[in-house]
C-alpha positions as CSV (number, residue, x, y, z in Angstrom):
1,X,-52.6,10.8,24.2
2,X,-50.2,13.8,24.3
3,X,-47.7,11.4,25.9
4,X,-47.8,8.8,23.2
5,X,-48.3,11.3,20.4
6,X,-45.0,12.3,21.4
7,X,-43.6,9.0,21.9
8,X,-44.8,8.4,18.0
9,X,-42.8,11.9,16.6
10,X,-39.9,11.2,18.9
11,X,-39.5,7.4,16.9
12,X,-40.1,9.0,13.6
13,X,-37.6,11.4,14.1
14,X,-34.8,8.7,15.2
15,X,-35.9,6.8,11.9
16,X,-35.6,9.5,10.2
17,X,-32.3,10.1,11.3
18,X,-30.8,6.2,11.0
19,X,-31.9,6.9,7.4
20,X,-30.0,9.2,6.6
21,X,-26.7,7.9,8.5
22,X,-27.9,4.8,6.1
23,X,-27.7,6.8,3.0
24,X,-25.2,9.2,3.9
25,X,-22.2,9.6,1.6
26,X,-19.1,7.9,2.9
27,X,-16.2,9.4,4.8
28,X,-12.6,9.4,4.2
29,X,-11.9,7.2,6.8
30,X,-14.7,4.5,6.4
31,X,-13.3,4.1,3.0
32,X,-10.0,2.9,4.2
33,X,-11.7,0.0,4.9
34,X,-12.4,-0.7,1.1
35,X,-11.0,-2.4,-1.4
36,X,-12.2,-0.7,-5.2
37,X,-12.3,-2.3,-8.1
38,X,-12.2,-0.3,-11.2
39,X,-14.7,-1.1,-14.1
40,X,-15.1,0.7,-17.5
41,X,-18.7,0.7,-17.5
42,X,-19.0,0.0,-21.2
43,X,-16.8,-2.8,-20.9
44,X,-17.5,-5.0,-18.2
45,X,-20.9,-6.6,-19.0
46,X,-24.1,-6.4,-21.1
47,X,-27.6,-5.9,-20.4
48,X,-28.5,-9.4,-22.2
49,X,-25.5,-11.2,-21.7
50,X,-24.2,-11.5,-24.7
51,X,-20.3,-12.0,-24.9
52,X,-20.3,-11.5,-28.4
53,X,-16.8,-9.8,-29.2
54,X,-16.2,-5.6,-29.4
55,X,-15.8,-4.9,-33.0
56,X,-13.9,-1.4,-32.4
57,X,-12.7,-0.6,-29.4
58,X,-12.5,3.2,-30.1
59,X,-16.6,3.1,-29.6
60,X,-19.1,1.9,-27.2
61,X,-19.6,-2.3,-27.1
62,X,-22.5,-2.4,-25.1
63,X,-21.6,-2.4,-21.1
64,X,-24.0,-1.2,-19.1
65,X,-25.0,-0.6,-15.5
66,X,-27.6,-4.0,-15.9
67,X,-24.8,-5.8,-16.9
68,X,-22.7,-4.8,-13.9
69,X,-25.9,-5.6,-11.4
70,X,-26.6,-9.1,-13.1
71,X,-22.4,-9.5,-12.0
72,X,-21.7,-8.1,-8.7
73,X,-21.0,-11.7,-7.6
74,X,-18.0,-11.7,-9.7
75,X,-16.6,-8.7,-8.0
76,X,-17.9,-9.6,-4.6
77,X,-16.7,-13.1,-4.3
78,X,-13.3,-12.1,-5.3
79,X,-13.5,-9.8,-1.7
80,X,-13.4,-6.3,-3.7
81,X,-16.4,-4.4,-1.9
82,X,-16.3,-1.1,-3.7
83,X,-16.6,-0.4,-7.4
84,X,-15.8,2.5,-9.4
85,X,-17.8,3.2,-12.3
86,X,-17.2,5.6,-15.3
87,X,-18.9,9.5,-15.2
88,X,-22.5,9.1,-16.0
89,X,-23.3,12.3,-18.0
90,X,-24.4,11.6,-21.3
91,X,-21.1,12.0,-23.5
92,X,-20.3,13.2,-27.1
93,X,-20.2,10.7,-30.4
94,X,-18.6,7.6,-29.6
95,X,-16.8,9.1,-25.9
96,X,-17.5,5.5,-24.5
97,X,-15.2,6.3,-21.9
98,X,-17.4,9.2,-20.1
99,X,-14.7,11.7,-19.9
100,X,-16.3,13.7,-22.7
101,X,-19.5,15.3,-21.1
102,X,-22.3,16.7,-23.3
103,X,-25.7,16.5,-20.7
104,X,-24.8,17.3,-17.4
105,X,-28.4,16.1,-16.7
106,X,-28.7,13.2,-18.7
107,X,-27.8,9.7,-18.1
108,X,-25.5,8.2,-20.5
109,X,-28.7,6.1,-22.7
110,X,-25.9,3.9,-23.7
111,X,-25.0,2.6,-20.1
112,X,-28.8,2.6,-19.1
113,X,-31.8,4.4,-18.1
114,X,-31.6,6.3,-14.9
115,X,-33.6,3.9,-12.6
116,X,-31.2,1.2,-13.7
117,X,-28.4,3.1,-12.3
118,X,-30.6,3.3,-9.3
119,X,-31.5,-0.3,-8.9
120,X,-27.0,-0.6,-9.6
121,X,-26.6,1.4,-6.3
122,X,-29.3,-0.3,-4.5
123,X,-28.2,-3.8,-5.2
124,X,-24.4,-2.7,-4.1
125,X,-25.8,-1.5,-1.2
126,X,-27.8,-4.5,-0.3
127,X,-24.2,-6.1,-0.5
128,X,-22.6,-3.6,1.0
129,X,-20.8,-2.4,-2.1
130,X,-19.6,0.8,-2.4
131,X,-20.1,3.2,-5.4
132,X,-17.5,5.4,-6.5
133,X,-18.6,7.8,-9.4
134,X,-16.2,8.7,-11.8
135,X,-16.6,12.8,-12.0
136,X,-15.4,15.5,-14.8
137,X,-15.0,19.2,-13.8
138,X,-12.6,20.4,-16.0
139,X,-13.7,20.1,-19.2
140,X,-17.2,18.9,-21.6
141,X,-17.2,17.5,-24.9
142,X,-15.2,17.7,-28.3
143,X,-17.1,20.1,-29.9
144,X,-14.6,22.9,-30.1
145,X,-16.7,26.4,-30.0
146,X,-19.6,25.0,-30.4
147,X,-20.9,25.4,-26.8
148,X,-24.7,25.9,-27.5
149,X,-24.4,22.0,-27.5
150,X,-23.1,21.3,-23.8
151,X,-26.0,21.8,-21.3
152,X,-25.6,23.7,-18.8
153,X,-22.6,25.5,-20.4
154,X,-23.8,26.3,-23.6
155,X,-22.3,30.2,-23.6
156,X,-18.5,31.2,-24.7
157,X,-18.4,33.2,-21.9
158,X,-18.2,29.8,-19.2
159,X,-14.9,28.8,-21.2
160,X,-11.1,29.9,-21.1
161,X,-10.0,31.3,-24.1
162,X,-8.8,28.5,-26.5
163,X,-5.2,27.4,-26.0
164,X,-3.7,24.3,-25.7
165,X,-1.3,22.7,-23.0
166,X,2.0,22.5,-24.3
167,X,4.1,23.1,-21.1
168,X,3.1,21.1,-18.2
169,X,5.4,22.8,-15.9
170,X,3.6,25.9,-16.2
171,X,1.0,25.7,-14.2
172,X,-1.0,28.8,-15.3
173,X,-1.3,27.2,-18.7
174,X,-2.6,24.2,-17.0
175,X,-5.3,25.4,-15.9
176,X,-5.7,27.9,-18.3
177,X,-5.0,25.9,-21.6
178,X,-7.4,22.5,-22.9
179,X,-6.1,19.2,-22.2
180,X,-6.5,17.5,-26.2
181,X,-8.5,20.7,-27.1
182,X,-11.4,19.7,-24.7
183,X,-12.9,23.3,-24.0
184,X,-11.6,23.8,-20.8
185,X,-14.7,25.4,-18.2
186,X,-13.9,28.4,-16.1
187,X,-14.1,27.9,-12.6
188,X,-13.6,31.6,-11.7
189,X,-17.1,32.5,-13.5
190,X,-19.8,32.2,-11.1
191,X,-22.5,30.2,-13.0
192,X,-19.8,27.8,-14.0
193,X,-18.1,27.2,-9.8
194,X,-21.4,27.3,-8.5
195,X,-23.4,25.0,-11.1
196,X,-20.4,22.4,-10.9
197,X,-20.6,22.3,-7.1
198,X,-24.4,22.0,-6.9
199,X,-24.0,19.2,-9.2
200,X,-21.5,17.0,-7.7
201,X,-23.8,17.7,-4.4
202,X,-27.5,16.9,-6.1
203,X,-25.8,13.9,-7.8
204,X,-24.6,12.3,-4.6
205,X,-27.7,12.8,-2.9
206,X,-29.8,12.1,-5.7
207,X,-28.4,9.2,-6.8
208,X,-26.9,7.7,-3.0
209,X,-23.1,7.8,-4.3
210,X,-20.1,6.4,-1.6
211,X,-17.6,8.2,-3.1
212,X,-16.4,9.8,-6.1
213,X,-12.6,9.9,-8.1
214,X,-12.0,13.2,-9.4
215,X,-10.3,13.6,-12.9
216,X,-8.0,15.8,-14.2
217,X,-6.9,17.7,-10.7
218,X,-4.0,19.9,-11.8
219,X,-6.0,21.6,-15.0
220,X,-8.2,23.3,-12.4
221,X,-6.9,25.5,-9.6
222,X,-6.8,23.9,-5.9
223,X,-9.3,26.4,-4.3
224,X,-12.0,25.3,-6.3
225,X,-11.5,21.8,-5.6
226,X,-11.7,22.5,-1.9
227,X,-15.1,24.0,-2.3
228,X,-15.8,21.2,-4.7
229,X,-15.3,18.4,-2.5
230,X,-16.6,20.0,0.4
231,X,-20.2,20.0,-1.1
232,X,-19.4,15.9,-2.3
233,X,-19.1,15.5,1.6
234,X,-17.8,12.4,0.9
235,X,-14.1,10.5,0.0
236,X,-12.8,11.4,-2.8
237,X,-9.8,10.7,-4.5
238,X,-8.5,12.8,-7.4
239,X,-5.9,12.2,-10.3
240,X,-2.6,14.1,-10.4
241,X,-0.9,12.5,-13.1
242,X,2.8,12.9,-12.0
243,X,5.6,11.1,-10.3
244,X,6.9,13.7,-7.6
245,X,5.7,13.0,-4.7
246,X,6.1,16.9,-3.4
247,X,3.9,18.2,-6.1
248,X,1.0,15.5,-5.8
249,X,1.0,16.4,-1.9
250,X,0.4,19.6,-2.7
251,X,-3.3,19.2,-3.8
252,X,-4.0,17.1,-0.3
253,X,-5.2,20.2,1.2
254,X,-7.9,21.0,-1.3
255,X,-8.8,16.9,-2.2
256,X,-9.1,14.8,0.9
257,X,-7.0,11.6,-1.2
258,X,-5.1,11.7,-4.6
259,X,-4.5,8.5,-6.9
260,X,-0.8,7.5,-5.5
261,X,0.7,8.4,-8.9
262,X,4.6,8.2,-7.0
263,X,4.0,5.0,-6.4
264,X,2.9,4.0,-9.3
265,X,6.3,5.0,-11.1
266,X,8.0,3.5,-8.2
267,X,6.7,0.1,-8.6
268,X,7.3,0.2,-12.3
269,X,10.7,0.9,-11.8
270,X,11.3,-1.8,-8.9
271,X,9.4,-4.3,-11.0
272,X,10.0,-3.6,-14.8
273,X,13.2,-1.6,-14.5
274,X,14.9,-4.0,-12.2
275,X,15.6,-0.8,-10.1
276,X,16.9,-1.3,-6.1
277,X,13.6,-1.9,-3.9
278,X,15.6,0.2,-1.6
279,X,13.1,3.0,-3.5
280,X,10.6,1.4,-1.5
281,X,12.0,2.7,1.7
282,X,12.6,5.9,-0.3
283,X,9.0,6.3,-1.1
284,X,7.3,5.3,1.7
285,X,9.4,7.7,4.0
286,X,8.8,10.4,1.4
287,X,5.5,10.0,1.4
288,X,5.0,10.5,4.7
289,X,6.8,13.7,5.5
290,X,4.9,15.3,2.9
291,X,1.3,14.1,2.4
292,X,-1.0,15.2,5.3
293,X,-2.1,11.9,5.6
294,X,-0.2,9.1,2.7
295,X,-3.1,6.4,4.3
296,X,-5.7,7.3,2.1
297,X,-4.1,7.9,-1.2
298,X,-5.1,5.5,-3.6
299,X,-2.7,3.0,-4.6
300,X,-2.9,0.6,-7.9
301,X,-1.0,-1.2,-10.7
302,X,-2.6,-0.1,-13.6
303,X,-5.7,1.7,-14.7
304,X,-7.9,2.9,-17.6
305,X,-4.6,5.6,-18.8
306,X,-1.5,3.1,-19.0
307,X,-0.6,0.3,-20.9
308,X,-1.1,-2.6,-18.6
309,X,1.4,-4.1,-17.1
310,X,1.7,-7.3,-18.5
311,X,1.6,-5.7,-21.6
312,X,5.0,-3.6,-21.1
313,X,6.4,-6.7,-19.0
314,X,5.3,-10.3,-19.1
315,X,6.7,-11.6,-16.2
316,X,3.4,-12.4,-14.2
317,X,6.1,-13.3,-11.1
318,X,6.8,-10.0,-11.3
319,X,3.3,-8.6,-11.8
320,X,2.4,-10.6,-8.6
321,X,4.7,-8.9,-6.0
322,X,3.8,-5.5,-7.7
323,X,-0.1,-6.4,-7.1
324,X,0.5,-7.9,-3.8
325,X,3.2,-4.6,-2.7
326,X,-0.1,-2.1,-3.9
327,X,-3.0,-4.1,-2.1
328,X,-1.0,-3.9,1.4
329,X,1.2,-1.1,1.3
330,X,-0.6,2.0,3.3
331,X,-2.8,3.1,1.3
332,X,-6.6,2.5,-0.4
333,X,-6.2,-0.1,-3.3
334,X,-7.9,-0.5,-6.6
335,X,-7.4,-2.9,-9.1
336,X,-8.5,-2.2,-12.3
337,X,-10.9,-4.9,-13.7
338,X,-9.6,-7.9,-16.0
339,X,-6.2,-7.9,-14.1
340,X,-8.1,-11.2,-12.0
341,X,-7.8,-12.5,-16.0
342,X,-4.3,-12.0,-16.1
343,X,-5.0,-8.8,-19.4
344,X,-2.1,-7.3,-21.2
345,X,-3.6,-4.6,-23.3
346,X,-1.4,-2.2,-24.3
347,X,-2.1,1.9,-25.6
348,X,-5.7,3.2,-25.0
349,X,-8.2,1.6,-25.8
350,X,-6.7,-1.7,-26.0
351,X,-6.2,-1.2,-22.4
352,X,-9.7,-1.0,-22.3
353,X,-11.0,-4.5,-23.5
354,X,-14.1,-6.3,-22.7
355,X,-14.3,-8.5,-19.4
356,X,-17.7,-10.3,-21.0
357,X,-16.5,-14.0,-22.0
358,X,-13.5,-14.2,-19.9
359,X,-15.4,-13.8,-16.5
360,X,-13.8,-17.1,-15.2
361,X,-13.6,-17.4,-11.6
362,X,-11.8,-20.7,-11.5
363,X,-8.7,-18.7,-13.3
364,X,-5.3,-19.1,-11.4
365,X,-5.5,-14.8,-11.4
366,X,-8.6,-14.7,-10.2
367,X,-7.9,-16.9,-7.1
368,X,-4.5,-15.4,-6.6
369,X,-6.2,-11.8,-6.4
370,X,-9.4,-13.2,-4.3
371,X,-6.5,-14.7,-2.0
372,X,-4.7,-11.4,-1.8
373,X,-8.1,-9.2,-0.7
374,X,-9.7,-11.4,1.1
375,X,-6.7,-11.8,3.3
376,X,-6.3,-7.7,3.5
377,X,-10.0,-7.6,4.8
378,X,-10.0,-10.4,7.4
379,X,-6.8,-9.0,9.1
380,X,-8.2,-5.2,9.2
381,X,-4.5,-4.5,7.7
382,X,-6.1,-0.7,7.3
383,X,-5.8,-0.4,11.3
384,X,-2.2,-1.1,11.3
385,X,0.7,1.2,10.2
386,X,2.9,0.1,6.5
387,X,6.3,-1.3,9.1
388,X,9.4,-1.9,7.1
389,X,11.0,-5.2,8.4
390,X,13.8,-5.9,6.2
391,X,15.1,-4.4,3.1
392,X,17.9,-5.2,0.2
393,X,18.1,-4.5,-3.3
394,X,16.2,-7.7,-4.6
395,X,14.0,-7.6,-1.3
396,X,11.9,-6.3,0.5
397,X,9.5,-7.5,3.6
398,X,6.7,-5.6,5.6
399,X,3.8,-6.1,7.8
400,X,0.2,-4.8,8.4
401,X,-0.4,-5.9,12.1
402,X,0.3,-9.8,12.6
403,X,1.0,-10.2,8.3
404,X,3.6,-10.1,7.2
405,X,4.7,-9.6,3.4
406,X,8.0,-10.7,1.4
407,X,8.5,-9.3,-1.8
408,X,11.4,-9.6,-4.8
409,X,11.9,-8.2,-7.8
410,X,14.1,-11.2,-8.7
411,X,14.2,-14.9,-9.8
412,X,17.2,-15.4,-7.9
413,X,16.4,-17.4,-4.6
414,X,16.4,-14.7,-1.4
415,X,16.8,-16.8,2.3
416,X,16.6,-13.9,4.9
417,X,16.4,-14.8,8.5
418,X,14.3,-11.9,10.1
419,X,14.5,-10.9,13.3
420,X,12.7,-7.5,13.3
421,X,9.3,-9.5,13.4
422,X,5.7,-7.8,14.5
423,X,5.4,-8.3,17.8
424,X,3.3,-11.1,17.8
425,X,5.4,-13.3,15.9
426,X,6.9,-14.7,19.8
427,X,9.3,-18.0,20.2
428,X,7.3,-20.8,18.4
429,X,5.1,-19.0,16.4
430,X,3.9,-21.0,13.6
431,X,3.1,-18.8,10.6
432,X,1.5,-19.5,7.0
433,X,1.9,-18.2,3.4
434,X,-1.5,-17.5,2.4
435,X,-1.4,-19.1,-0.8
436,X,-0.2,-22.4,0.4
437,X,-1.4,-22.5,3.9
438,X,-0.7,-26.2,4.4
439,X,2.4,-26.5,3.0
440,X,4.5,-23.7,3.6
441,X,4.8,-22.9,7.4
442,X,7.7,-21.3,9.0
443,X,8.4,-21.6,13.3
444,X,9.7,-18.4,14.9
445,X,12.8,-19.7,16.7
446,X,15.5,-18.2,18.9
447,X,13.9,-14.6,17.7
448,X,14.4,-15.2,13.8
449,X,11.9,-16.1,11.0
450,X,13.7,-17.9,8.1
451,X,12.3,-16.6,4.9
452,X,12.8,-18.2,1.8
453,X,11.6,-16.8,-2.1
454,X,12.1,-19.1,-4.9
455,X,12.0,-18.1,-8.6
456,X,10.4,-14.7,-8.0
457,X,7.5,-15.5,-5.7
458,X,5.6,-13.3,-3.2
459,X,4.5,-14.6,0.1
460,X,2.2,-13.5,2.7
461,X,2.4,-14.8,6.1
462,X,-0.2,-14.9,8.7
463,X,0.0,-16.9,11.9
464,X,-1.3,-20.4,11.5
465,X,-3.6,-19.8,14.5
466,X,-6.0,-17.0,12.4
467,X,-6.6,-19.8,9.4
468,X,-9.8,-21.6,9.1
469,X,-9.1,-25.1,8.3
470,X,-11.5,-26.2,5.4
């Protein structure tokens, strides 16, 4: 009896444990296996369906974490198996957005009730879908000095004194100063450091988050984010909204991943702008002798804080090699929801419109983006290093292991005959564009790949051998 009493506790404990690896919040480097994509929770679908148009954009229009279960197909089908969601708290007025936290406690009513947002996570997981919670530290609600309304921080005393950031090259004022006149919390008073971190820790375990996106990282100063994301124990990604690529690396000690902001600017200005994609090269060498690891930065085209891109510049050619350069280049992508609908919103919040009645899945953008991930996934591009392969100013080609992408920034034809090829492109080699995998095949012959872009198009080859033939 002693025997198989023991046998019993030892089993229970080895359950016990394979539960929570199960439920364990994801690392860094599992999450380089993801691709994210980005919903505004109160915009991507109601709890009963209706697709009954937003009257005002500046307040809520109904989204809700219901509506997001009753959809995950949408988002799963198109190969995206990681979703980030907007902060939770309960928020001030009409702050639809989540960035403007009243309740530290309280779910959001408007998204749902807190076993909703459960059965969300559950459902992902039973997917395998990721979570990634959108999360505020820096600041609560607009309510000025009135902080006997934010809970927890409902004393003057948790605040900096009120100024306002004028000079973002100081970085004292920064972190100092509020961002729009959000009251801006003080990390450096203990209830305030240590109430923030046990949140972001309770919430994760509570709630079973993946990961989480950090806002506003340069307001706050870098040690507490390292103490911060330490108790998240998990991948988290943080937004530095700036172009250098030298003072975004300098959070990566203190926040494991940073939104890829450099690039960002870069591919606006090789796509818009017209500019060499030489800058390519530039940025990708860059990035790498200064970010402690430029693999797990997040990389996108647009997001919730830009004007969309089709919005500044309609040329969806265009749009199409920046989309394809940010879901392969090193890197973890996220693409912000509607861009599979081909949106052009411009300025906050009509950047921010509602997916409901245009979830079409038979769209030409939603199968050019479904082609795009779905190909990233299959060929574990995340295992192989971002390799240059040729390079002018109106084109540029890479590879990920045996793909192999060819990008322009122009509408005049490019015919480059490669011979710096991955080394399992040998003599004979047949290889396929993805998104005409019948039709346009090229034969590696005497060492050279002829490669051939007409009117602005991406392509992304893979060796005939790795299709499925339907």
């Amino acid at each position: 009896k002693v025997i198989k009493m023991k046998g019993v506790a030892l089993l229970l404990i080895t359950l016990i444990g394979l539960a929570t690896i199960a439920s364990a919040a994801h690392s860094t480097q599992e999450w380089k296996q993801r691709t994210i994509y980005q919903i505004i929770t109160d915009r991507f679908a109601r709890t009963d369906g209706s697709t009954a148009p937003c009257s005002d954009l500046h307040k809520y229009c109904g989204g809700t974490f219901k509506g997001i279960q009753d959809n995950l197909d949408y988002i799963k089908s198109m190969g995206f198996d990681a979703i980030w969601i907007s902060p939770i708290p309960e928020n001030f007025g009409d702050d639809y957005h989540g960035y403007g936290a009243l309740d530290w406690y309280t779910i959001n009513p408007h998204f749902g009730t807190e076993d909703e947002f459960k059965s969300l996570i559950s459902a992902m997981h039973a997917k395998d879908m990721w979570l990634m919670l959108d999360v505020v530290a820096n600041h609560v609600a607009y309510i000025d000095l009135d902080f006997e309304k934010v809970n927890p921080f409902n004393k003057a005393e948790y605040y900096h004194a009120k100024c306002q950031i004028n000079n973002w090259n100081d970085e004292n004022e920064v972190e100092y100063c509020r961002l729009s006149n959000l009251p801006d919390l003080n990390q450096d008073h203990p209830f305030v450091r240590s109430t923030l971190k046990s949140w972001i820790k309770d919430i994760i375990t509570k709630y079973d988050i993946d990961g989480i996106r950090i806002d506003t990282v340069p307001e706050v100063k870098r040690q507490f984010w390292a103490e911060y994301t330490q108790e998240a124990g998990c991948y988290a990604v943080g937004e530095v909204f700036n172009g250098d690529v030298s003072y975004v690396a300098s959070y990566q000690p203190y926040v494991p991943a940073l939104l890829n902001y450099p690039a960002y600017f870069t591919l606006k200005g090789v796509w818009m702008g017209g500019q060499s994609m030489y800058n390519l090269r530039n940025l990708i060498n860059d990035e790498n002798q200064k970010f402690k690891d430029a693999t797990i930065l997040g990389t996108f085209t647009d997001n919730h804080d830009n004007d969309r891109f089709l919005h500044d510049h309609g040329d969806v050619k265009n749009y199409q090699n920046a989309l394809v350069f940010a879901l392969y280049m090193q890197g973890i992508p996220i693409v912000y929801y509607g861009a599979e609908q081909g949106f052009n919103g411009g300025q906050d919040p009509a950047n921010r419109e509602v997916l409901w009645g245009h979830m079409d899945t038979n769209s030409e953008w939603y199968k050019f983006i479904s082609t795009i991930v779905q190909t990233r996934k299959k060929h574990h591009v995340w295992d192989f290093p971002h390799v240059e392969r040729y390079v002018t100013d109106n084109f540029y080609a890479f590879s990920r292991g045996d793909v192999l992408i060819a990008t322009t920034n122009s509408h005049a034809q490019q015919s480059i005959a490669m011979t710096y090829l991955p080394d399992s492109y040998k003599q004979g080699t047949v290889v396929c564009n993805v998104f005409y995998p019948t039709q346009d095949c090229a034969t590696v012959n005497g060492g050279a790949l002829k490669v051939v872009l007409n009117d602005g198009e991406v392509k992304i080859y893979v060796p005939q051998t790795t299709l499925v033939t339907e």
